[in-house]
Rosetta silent file (secondary structure, phi, psi, omega in degrees, C-alpha in Angstrom):
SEQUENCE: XXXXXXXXXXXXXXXXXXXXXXXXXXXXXXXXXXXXXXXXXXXXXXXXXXXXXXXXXXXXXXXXXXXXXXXXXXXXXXXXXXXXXXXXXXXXXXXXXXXXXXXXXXXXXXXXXXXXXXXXXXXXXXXXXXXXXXXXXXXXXXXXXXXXXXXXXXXXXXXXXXXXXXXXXXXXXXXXXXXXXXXXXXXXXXXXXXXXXXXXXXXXXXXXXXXXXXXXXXXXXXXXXXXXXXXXXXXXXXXXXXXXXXXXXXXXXXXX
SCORE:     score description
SCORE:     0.000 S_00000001
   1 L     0.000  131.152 -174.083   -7.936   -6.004   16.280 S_00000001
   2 L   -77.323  160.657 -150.232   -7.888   -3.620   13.143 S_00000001
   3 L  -102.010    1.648 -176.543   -7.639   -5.711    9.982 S_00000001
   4 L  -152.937  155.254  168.621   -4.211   -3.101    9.049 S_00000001
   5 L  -127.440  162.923  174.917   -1.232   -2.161   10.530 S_00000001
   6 E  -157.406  132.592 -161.475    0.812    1.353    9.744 S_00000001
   7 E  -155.838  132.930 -170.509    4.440    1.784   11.109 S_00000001
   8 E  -102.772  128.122 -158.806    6.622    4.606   10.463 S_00000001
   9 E  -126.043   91.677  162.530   10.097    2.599    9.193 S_00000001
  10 L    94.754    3.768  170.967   12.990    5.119    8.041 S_00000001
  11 L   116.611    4.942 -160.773   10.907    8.580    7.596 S_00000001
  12 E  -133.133  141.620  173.526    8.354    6.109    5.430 S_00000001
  13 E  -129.166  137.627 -177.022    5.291    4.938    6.674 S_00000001
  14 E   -84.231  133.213  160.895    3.972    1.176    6.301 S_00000001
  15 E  -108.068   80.387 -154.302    0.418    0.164    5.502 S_00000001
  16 E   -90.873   65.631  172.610   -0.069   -3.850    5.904 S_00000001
  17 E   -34.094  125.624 -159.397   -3.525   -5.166    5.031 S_00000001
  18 L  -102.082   23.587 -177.439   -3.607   -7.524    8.057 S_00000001
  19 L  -147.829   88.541 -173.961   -6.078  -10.459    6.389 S_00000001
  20 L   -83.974    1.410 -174.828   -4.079  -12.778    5.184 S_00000001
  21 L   -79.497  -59.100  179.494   -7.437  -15.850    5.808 S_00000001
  22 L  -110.863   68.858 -178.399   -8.870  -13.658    3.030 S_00000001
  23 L    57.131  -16.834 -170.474   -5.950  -12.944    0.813 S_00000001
  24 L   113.771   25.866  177.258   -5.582   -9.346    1.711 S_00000001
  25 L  -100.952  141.173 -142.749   -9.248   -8.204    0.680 S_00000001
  26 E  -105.554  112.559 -171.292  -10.102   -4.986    1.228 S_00000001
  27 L  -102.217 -154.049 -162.527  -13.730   -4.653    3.545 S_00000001
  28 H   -78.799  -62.412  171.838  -15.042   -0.892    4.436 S_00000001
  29 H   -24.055  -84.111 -154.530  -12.355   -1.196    7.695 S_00000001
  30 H   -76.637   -6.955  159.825   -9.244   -1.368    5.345 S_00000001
  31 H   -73.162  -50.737 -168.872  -10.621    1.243    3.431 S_00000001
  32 H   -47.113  -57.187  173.468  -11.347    3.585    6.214 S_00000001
  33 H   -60.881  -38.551 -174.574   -7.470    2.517    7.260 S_00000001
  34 H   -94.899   27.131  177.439   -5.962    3.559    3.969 S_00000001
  35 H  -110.052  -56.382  168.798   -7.757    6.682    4.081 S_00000001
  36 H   -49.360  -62.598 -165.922   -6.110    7.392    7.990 S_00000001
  37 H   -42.561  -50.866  170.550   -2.824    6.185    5.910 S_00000001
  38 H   -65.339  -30.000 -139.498   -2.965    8.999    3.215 S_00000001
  39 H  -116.334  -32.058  166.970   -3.948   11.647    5.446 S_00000001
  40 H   -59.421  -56.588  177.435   -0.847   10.578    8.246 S_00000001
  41 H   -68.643   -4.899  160.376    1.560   10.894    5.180 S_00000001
  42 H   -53.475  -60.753 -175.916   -0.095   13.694    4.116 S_00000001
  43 H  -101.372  -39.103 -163.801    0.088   15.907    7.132 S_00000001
  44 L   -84.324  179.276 -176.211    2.769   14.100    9.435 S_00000001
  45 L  -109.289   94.463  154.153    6.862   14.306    8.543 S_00000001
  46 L  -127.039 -167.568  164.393    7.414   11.161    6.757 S_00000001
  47 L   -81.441   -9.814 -157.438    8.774   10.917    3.205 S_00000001
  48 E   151.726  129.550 -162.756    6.163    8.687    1.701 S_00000001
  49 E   -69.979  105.536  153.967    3.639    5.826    1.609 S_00000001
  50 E  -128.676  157.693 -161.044    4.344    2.375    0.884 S_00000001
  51 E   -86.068  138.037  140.105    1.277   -0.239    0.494 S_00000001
  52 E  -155.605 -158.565 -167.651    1.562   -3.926    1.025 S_00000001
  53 E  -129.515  137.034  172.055    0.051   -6.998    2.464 S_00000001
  54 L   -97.988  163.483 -179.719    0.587   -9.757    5.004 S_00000001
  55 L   107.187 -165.562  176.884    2.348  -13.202    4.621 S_00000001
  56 L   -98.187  -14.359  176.146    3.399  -14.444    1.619 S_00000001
  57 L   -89.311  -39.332 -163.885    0.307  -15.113   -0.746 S_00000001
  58 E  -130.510  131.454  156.867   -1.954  -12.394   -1.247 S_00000001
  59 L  -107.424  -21.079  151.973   -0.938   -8.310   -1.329 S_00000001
  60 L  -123.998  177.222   93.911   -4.554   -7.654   -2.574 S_00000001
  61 L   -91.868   15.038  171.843   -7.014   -9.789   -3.858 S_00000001
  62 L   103.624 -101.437 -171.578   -9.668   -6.585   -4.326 S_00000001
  63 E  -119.898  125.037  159.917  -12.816   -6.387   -2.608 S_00000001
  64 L   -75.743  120.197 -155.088  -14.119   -8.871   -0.332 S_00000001
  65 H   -91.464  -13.765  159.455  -17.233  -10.280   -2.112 S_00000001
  66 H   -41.402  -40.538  175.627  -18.180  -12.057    1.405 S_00000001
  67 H   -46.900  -97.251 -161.419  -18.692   -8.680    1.931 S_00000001
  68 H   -80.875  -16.658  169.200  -20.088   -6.466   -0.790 S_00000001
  69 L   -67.888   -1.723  150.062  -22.394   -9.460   -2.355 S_00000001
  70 L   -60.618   19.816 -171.766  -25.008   -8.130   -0.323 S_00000001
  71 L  -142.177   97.689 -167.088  -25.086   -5.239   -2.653 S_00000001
  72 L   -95.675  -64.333  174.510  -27.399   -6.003   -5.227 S_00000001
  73 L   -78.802 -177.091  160.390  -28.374   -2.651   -6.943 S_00000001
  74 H   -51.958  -33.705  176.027  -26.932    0.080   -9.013 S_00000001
  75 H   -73.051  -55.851  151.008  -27.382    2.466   -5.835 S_00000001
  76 H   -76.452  -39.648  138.686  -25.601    0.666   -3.904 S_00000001
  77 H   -34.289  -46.719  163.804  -22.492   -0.391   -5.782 S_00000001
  78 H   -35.612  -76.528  171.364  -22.001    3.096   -6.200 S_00000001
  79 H   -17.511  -50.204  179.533  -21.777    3.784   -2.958 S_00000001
  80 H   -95.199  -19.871  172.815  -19.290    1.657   -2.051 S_00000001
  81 H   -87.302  -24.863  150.486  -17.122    1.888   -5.348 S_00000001
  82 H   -34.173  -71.097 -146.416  -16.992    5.826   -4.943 S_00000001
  83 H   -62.887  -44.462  176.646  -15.726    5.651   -1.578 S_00000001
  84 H   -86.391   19.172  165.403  -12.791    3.471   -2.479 S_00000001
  85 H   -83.803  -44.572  163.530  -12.230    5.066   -5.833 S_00000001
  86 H   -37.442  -63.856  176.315  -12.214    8.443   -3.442 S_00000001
  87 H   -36.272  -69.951 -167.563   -9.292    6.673   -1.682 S_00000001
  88 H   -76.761    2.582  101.678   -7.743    6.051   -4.614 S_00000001
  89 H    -1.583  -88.533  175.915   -7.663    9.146   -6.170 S_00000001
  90 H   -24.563  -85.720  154.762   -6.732   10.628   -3.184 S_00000001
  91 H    11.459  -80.144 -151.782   -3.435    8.030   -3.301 S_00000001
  92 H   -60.720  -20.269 -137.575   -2.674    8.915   -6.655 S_00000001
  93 L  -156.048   11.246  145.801   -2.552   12.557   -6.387 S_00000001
  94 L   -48.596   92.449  162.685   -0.835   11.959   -2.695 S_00000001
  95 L   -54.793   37.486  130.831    2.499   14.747   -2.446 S_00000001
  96 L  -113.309  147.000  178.433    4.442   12.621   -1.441 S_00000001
  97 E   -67.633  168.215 -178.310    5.506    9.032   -3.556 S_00000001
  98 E  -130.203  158.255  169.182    3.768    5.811   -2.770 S_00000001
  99 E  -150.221  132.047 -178.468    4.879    2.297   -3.525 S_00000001
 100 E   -91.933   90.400  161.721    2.892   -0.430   -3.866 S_00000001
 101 E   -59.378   85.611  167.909    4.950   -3.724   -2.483 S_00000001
 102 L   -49.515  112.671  138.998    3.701   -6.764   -4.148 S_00000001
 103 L   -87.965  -12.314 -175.549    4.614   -9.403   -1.834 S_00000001
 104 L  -134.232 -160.971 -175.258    1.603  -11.834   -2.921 S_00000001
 105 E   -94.164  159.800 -159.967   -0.668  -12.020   -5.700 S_00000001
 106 E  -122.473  110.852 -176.488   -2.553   -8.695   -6.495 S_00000001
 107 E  -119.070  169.290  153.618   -5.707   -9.765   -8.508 S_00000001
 108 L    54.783 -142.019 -169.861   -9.212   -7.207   -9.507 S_00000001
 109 H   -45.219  -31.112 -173.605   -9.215   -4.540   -6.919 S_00000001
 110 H   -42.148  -69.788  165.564   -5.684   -5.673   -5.696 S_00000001
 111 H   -30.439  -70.162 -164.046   -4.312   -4.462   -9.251 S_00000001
 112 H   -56.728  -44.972  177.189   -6.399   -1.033   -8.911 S_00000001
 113 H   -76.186  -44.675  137.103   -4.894   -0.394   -5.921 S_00000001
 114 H   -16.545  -53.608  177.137   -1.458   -1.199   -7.082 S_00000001
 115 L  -119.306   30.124  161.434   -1.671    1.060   -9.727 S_00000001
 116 L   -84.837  -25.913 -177.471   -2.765    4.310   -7.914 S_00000001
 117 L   -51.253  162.248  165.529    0.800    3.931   -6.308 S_00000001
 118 L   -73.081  -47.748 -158.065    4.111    5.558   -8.223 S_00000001
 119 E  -134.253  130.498  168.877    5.864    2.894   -8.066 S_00000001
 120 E  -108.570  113.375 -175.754    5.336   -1.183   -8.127 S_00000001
 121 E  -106.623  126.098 -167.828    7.894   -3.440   -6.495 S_00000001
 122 E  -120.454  172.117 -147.429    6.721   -7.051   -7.092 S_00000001
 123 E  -124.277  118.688 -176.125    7.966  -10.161   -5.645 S_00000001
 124 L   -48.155  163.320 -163.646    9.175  -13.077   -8.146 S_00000001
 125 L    67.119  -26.867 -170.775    6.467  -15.621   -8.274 S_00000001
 126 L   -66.565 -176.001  178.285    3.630  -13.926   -7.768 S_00000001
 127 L  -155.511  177.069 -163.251    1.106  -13.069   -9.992 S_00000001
 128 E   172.436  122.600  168.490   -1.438  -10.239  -10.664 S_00000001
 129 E  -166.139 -179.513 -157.874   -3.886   -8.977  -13.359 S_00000001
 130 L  -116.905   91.081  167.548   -6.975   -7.137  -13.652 S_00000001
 131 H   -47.700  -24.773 -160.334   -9.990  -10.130  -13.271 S_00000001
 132 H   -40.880  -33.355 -179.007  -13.008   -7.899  -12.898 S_00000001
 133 H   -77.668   -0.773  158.954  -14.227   -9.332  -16.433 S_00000001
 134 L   -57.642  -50.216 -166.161  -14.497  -12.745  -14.906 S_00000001
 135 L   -85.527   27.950  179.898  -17.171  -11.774  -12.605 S_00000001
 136 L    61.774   22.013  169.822  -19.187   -9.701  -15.537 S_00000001
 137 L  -139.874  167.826  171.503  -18.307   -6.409  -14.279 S_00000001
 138 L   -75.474  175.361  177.317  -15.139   -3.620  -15.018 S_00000001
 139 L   -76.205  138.529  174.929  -12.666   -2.067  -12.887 S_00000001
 140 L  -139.270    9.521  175.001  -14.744    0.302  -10.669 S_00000001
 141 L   -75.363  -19.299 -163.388  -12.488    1.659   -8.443 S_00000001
 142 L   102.372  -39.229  172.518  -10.916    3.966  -10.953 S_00000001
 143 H   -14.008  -48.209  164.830   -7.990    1.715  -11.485 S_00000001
 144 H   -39.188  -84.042 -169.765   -9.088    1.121  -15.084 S_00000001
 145 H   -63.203  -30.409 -174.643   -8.623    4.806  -16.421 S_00000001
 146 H   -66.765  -59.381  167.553   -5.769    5.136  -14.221 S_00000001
 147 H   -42.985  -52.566  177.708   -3.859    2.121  -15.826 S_00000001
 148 H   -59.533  -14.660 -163.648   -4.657    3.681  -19.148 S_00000001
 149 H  -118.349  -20.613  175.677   -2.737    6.535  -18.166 S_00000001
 150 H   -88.532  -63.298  152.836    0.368    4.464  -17.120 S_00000001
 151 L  -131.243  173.857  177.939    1.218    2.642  -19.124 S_00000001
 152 L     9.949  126.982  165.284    0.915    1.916  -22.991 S_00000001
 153 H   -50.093  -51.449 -156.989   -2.391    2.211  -24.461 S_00000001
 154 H   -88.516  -16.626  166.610   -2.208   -1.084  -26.279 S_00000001
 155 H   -75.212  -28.147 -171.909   -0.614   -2.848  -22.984 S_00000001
 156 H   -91.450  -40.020  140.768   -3.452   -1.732  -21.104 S_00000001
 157 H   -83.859  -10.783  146.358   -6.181   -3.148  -22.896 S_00000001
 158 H   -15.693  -93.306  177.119   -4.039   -5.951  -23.099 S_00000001
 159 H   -23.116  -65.032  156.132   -4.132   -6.137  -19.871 S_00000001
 160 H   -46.007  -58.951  173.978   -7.886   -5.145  -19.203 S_00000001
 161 H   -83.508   -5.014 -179.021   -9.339   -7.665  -21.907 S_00000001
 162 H   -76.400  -46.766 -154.604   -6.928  -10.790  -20.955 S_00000001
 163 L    69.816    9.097 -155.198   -7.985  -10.719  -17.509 S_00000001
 164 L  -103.025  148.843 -175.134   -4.975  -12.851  -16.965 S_00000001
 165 L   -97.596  148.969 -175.162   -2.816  -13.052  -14.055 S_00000001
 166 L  -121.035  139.226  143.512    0.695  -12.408  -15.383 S_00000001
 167 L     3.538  141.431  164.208    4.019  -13.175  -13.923 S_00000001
 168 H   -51.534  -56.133 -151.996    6.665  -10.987  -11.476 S_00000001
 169 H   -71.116  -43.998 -156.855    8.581  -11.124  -15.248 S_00000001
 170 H   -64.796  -33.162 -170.952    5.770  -10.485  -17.266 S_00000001
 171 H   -78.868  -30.481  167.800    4.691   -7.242  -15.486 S_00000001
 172 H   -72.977  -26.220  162.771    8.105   -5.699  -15.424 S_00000001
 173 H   -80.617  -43.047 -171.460    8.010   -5.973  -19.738 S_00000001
 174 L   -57.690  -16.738 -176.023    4.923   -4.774  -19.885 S_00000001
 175 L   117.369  -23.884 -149.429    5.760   -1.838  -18.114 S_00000001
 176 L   -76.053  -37.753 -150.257    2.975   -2.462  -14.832 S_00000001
 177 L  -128.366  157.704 -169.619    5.819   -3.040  -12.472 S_00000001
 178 L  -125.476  -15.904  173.102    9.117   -1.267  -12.232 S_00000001
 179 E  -150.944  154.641 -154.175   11.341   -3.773   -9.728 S_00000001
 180 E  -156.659  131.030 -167.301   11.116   -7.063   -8.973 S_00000001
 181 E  -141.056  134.741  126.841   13.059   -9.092   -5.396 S_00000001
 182 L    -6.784  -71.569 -167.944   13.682  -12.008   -4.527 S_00000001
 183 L   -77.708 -155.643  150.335   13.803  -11.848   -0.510 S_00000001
 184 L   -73.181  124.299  173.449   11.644  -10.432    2.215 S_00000001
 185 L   -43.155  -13.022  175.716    9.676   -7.385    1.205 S_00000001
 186 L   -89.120  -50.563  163.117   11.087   -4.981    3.505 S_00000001
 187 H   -62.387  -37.514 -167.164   14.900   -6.238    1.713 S_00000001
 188 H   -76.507  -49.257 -174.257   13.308   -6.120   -1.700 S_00000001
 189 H   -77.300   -3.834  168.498   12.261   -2.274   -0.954 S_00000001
 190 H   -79.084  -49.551 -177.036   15.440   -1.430    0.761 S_00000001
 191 H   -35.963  -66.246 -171.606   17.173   -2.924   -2.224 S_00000001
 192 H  -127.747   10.578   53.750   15.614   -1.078   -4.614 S_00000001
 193 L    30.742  -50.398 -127.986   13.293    1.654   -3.131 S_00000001
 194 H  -123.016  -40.166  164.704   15.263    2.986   -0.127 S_00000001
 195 H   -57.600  -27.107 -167.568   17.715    5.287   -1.864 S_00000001
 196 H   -80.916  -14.638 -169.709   14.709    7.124   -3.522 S_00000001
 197 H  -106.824   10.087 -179.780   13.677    8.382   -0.379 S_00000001
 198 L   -56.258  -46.351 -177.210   17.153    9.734    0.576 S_00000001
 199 L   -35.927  149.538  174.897   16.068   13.172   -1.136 S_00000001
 200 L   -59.193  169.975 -164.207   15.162   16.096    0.836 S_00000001
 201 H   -82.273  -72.789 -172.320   11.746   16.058    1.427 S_00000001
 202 H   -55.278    2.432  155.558   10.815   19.137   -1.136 S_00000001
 203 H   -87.956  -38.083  156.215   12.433   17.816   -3.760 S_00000001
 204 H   -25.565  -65.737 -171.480   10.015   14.722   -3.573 S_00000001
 205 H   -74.253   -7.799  179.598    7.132   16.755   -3.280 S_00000001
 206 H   -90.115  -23.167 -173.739    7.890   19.003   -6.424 S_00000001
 207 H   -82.491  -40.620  157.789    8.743   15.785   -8.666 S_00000001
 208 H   -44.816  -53.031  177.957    5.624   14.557   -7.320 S_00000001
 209 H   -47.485  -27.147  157.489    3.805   17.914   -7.938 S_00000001
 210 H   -61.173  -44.140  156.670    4.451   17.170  -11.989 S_00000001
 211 H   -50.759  -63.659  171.795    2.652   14.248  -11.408 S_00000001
 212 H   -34.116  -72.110  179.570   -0.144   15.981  -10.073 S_00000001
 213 H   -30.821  -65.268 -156.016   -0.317   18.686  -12.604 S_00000001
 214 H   -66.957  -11.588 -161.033   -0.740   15.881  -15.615 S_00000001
 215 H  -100.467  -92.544 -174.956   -3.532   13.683  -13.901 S_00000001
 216 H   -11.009  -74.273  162.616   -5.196   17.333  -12.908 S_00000001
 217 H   -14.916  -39.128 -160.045   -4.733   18.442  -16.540 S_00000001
 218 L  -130.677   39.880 -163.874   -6.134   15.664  -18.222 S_00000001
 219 L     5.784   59.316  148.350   -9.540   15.494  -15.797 S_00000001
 220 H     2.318  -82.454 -174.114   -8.704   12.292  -14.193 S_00000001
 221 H   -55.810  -30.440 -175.747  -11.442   12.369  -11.662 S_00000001
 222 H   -62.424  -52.655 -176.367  -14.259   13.299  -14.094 S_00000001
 223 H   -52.596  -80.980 -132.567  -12.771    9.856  -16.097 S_00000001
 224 H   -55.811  -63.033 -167.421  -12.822    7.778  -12.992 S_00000001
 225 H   -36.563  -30.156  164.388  -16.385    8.933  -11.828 S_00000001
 226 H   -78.930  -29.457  153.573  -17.557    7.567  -15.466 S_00000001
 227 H   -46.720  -85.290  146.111  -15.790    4.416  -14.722 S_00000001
 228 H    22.312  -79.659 -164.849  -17.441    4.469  -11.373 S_00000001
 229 H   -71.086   -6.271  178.442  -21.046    4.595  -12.782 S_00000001
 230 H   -83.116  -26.203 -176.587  -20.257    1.946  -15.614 S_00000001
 231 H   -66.656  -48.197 -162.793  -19.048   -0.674  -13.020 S_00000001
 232 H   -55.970  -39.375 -171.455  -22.345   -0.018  -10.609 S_00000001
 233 H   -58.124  -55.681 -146.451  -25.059   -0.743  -14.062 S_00000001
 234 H   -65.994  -37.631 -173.269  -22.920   -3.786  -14.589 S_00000001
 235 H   -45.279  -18.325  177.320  -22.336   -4.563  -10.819 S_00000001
 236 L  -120.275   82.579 -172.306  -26.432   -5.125  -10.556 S_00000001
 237 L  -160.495  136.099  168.781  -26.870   -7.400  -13.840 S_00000001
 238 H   -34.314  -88.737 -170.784  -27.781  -11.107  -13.567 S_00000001
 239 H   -11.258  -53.087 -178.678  -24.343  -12.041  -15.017 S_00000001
 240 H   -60.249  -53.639  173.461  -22.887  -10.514  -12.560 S_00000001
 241 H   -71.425  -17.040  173.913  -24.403  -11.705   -9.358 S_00000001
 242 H  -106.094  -20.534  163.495  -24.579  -15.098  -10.792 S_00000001
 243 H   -40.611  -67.047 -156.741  -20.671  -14.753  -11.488 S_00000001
 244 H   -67.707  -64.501 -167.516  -20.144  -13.704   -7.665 S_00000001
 245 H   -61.271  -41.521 -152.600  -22.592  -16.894   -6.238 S_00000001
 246 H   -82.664  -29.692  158.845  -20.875  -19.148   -8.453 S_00000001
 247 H   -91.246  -18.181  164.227  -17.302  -18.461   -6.793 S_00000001
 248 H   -53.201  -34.491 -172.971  -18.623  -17.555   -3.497 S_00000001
 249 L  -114.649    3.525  159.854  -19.864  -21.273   -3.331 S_00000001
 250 L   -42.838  147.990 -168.185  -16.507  -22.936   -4.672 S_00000001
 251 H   -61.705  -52.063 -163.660  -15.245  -26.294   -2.725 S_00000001
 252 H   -82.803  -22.625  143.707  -12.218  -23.943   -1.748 S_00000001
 253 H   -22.443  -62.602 -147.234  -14.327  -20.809   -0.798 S_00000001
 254 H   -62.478  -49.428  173.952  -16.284  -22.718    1.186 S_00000001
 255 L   -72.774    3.025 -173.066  -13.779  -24.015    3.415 S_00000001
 256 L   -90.882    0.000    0.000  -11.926  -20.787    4.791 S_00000001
């Protein structure tokens, strides 16, 4: 069974990270799926992308470090934080909109992926921020420079140096998130979502196409790719790797 689901619902097609035993963390399989995801909405006739996760708890929690803590050098973090910063790039600079539905908590990569989308609908209760400086390393996905580009400068290293998971309310002043529901996530984006996608299709893609132009303009990708290589030196540093073992071997780790 793939580890995602993708369902075309009103001319919009759903992406579900399907692993809700580990929060919603994204292994090389859910990248590989959100890669198929861009390139169906890409090519096929829907209106648009939206991202989320299942259950109620987690809509990312980033990268599964059951996973990727076998990846010990600089050479290999790359490797694997390219491909999903490729994704997310790719996302961001998608011609059609995207929406990232928070139904659970978004933390580290969760966030990065979150904020390649246009739009963030978040769920009251939840929480979300960008951890990566717990575990001694940066946003390496691109998500960092991306953020920086979104909102406020001075919210975004906020944001970056807190490390903090902040509130459904908190994210909507800051700016990170733009609606916030109550209900089931499919009612929270009909609620407030679901009208945006009434437009003909070519007016989408040209108000999108403005987007494009500024992240093209202002050499995005060249930023991320230096992002990229600062996360891999730190990603093979003691600190790091001793970060990773020390929650990897938590009482509550242990037991899922």
């Amino acid at each position: 069974m793939k580890p995602y689901q993708m369902k075309v619902n009103e001319d919009v097609l759903f992406f579900t990270i399907m692993r809700p035993q580990k929060r919603n963390a994204i292994n090389y399989e859910v990248m590989d799926g959100l890669r198929d995801a861009i390139n169906f909405t890409k090519k096929e006739n829907v209106k648009g992308l939206v991202i989320t996760g299942e259950g109620d708890q987690a809509f990312c929690s980033g990268g599964d470090l059951s996973v990727f803590q076998n990846l010990r050098t600089e050479e290999q973090a790359y490797e694997m934080l390219s491909k999903m910063a490729n994704i997310l790039y790719e996302l961001l600079v998608l011609p059609k909109p995207t929406v990232a539905l928070m139904n659970g908590t978004a933390l580290g990569g969760g966030c990065e992926l979150a904020t390649a989308c246009d739009f963030r609908v978040v769920r009251k209760g939840i929480r979300a921020g960008f951890v990566q400086g717990d575990l001694a390393i940066t946003t390496g996905w691109g998500g960092g420079t991306i953020l920086l580009e979104k909102v406020p400068l001075s919210i975004g290293m906020k944001m970056l140096y807190e490390a903090k998971r902040y509130t459904a309310e908190e994210l909507i002043h800051m700016g990170f998130a733009q609606y916030i529901y109550e209900s089931e996530p499919e009612v929270g984006f009909k609620e407030n979502m679901s009208e945006k996608f009434l437009m003909e299709e070519g007016v989408l893609r040209a108000y999108k196409e403005m987007m494009i132009r500024k992240w093209e303009e202002k050499n995005i990708k060249e930023k991320i790719e230096k992002e990229i290589r600062k996360c891999s030196k730190l990603w093979a540093s003691d600190a790091h790797h001793q970060r990773v073992d020390s929650f990897l071997n938590r009482p509550s780790i242990k037991k899922q």
